[in-house]
C-alpha positions in Angstrom: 3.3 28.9 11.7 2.4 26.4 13.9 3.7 25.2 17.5 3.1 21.3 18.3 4.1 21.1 21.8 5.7 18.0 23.3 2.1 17.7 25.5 0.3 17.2 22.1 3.1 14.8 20.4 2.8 12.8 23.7 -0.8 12.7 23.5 -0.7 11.6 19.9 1.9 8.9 20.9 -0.4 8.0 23.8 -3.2 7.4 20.9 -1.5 5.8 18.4 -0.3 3.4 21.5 3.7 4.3 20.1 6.2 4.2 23.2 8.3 7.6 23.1 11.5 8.6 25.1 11.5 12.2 26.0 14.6 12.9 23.2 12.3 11.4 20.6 8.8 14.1 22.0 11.2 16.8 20.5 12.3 15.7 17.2 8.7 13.6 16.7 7.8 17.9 17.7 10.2 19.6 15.0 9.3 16.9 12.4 5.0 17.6 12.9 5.4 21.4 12.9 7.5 21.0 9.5 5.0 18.7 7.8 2.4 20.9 9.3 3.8 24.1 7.8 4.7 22.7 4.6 0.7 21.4 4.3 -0.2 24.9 5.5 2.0 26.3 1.8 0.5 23.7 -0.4 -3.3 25.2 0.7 -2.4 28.7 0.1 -1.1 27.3 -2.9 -4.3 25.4 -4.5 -6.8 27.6 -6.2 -10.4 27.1 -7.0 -9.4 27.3 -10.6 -7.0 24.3 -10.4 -8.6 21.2 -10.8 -7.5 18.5 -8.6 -5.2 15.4 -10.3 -3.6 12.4 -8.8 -0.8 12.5 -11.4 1.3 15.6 -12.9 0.6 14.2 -16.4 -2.2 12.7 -18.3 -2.6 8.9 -18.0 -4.2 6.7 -20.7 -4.6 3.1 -20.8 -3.5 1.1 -23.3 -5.8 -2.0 -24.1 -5.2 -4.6 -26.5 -7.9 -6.1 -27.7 -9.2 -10.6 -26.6 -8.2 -12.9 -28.8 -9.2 -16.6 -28.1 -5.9 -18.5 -28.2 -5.2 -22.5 -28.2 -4.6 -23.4 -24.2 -2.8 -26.9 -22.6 -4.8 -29.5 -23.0 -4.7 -31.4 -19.5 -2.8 -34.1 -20.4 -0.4 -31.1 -21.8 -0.4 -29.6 -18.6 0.0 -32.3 -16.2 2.9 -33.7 -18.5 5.3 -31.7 -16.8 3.9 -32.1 -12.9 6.0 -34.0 -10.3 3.4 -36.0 -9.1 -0.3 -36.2 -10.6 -3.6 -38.1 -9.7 -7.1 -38.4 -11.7 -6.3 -36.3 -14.1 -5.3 -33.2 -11.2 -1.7 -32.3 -9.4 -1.6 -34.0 -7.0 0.2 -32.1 -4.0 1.2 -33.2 -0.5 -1.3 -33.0 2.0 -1.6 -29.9 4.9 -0.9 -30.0 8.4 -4.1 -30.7 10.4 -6.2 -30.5 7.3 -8.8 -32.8 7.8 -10.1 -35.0 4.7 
């Protein structure tokens, strides 16, 4: 079982630049020697027969396969624009942008 004292949780506050009242050193305190315990059950848990996974069941991807398909045709596509200009959108200008 492990014991994080307020000194270290200050430190690691102090670190991590994080500005920590005194009240919050003990519960930041309770809350690292609980993770830290529970990480401490999972190793004695994990064998060197169990193989390590990223997910609890086997994941497959499903790919379908390319098919070339008919696209807009520009005049198609810029049928439906607000506002459009040598064959592009056209699109108001940005701030400061300089042409």
């Amino acid at each position: 079982m492990s014991n994080i004292s307020r000194d270290e949780v200050a430190h690691l506050a102090r670190l991590a630049r994080m500005a920590v009242t005194e009240e919050e050193l003990d519960v930041f305190a309770g809350q690292l020697d609980q993770i830290l315990d529970s990480v401490a059950k999972v190793s004695e848990v994990a064998s060197d027969d169990v193989p390590p996974m990223s997910h609890a069941v086997p994941l497959t991807n499903t790919f379908r396969d390319d098919e070339v398909r008919p696209g807009l045709s520009q005049e198609q596509a810029l049928a439906g624009a607000p506002a459009a200009e040598d064959g592009r959108f056209r699109v108001p200008r940005i701030l400061g942008e300089e042409q």
